[in-house]
C-alpha positions as CSV (number, residue, x, y, z in Angstrom):
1,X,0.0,0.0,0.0
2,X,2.8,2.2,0.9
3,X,4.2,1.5,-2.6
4,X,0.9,2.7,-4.4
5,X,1.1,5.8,-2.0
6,X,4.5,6.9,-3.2
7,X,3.6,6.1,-6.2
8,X,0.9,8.3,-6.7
9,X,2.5,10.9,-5.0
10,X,5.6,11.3,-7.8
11,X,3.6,10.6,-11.1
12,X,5.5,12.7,-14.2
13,X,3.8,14.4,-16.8
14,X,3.8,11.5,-19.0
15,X,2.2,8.8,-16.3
16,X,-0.3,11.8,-16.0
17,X,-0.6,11.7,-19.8
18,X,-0.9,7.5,-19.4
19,X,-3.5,7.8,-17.1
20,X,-5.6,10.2,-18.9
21,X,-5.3,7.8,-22.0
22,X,-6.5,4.5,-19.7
23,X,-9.2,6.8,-18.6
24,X,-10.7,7.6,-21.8
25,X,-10.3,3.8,-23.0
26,X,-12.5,2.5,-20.1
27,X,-14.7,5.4,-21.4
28,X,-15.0,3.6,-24.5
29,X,-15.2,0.0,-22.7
30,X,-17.8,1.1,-20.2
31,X,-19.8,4.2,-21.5
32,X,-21.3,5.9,-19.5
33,X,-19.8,9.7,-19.5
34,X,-17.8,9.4,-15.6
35,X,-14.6,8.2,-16.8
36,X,-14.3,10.6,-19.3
37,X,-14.4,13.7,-17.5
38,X,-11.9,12.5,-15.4
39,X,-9.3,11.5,-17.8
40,X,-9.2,15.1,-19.5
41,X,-8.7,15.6,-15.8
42,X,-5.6,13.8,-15.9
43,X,-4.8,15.0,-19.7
44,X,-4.9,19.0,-18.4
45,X,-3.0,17.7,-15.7
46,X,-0.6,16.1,-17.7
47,X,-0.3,19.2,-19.3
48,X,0.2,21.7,-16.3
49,X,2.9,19.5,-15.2
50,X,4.8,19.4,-18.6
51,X,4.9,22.9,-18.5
52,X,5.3,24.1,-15.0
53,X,6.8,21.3,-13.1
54,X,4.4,21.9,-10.3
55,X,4.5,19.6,-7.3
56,X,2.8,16.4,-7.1
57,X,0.4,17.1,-4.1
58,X,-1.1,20.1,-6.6
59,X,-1.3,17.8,-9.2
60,X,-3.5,15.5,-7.8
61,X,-5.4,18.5,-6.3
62,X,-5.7,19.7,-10.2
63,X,-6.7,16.2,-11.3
64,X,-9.3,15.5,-8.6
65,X,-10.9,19.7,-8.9
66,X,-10.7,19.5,-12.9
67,X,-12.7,15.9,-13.4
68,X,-15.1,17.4,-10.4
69,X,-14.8,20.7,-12.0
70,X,-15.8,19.0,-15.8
71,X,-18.5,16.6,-14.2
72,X,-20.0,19.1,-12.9
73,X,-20.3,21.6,-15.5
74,X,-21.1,19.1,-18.6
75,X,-23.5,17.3,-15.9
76,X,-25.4,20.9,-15.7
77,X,-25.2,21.7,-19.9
78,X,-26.4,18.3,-20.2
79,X,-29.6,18.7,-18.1
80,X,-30.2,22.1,-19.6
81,X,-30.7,21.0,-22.8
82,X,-34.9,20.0,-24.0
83,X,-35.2,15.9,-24.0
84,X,-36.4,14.6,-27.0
85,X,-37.9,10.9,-27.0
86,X,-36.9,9.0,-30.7
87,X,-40.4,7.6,-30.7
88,X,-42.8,9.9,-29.4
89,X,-44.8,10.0,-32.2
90,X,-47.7,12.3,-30.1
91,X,-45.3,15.6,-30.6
92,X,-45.6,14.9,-34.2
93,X,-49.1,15.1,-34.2
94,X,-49.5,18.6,-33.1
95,X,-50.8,21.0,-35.6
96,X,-51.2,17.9,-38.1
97,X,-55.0,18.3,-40.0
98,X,-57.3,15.7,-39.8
99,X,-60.7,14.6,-41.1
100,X,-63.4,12.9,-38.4
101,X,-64.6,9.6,-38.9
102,X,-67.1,10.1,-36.3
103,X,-68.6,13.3,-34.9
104,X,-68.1,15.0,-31.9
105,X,-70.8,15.1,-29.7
106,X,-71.0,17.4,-26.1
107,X,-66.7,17.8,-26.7
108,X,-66.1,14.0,-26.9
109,X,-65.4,12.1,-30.4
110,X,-62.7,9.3,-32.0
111,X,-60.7,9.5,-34.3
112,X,-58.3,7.0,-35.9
113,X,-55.3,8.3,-36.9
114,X,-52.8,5.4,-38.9
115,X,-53.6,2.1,-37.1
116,X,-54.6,3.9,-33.8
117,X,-57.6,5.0,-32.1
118,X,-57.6,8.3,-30.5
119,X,-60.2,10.2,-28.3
120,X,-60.2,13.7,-29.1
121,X,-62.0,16.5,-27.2
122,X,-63.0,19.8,-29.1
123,X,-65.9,21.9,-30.7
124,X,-69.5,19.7,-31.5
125,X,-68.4,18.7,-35.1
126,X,-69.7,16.5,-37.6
127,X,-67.7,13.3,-39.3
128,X,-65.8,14.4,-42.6
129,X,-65.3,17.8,-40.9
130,X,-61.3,18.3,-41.2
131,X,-59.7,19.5,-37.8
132,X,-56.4,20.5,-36.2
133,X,-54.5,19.2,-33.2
134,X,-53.5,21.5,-31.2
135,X,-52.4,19.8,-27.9
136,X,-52.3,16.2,-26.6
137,X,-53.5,15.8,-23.0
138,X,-52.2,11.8,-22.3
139,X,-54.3,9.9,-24.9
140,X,-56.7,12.2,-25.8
141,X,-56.3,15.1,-28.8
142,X,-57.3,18.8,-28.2
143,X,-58.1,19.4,-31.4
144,X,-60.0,22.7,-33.2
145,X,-61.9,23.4,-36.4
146,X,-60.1,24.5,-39.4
């Protein structure tokens, strides 16, 4: 243990540089966006301690506050950005035009739309009228006259 520790403690820039580059090939073994942050950790450390031959104990303080520092900021751009499911095929629907099979009677009606029945809620329309979706409330269209 004692061997590990000294180790550790008097890495070069290159075993920095090796590190960073075992890092980002468990990255690729065992996705999952953790490892990867923390091997350009060890890659900017690398880096720093090419060019300014700073002491070990700051370099592992760099490594461990740049793959925190990295987690944390991708982790927060990542959860900024909108979600987007591949096969939600209810955000496609909105503002498609439609023509009733049945009518709409006190707000309530069907529709089928491809090989799916749908409730829609709207105005009191008759069948063949041609309608838009406007919203999706669960499994039931808002839909309004055109």
């Amino acid at each position: 243990m004692n061997e590990i520790c000294l180790f550790c403690l008097n890495m070069t820039a290159l075993q920095w540089l090796g590190l960073g580059v075992a890092l980002l090939a468990f990255e690729l073994m065992f996705p999952g966006i953790f490892m990867l942050w923390f091997g350009l950790g060890a890659l900017i450390t690398s880096g720093l301690v090419y060019l300014f031959n700073i002491p070990n104990l700051l370099a592992i303080a760099i490594f461990l506050l740049a793959g925190l520092a990295l987690s944390y900021f991708f982790y927060q751009k990542q959860n900024k950005d909108p979600k987007f499911l591949v096969n939600d095929s209810s955000n496609k629907m909105v503002g498609k035009v439609i023509i009733l099979d049945e009518s709409i009677i006190n707000g309530r009606g069907r529709v089928k739309i491809a090989d799916s029945h749908w409730t829609v809620n709207g105005p009191d329309l008759l069948a063949g009228a041609k309608v838009k979706i406007v919203d999706i409330k669960g499994n039931t269209l808002i839909i309004a006259a055109c």
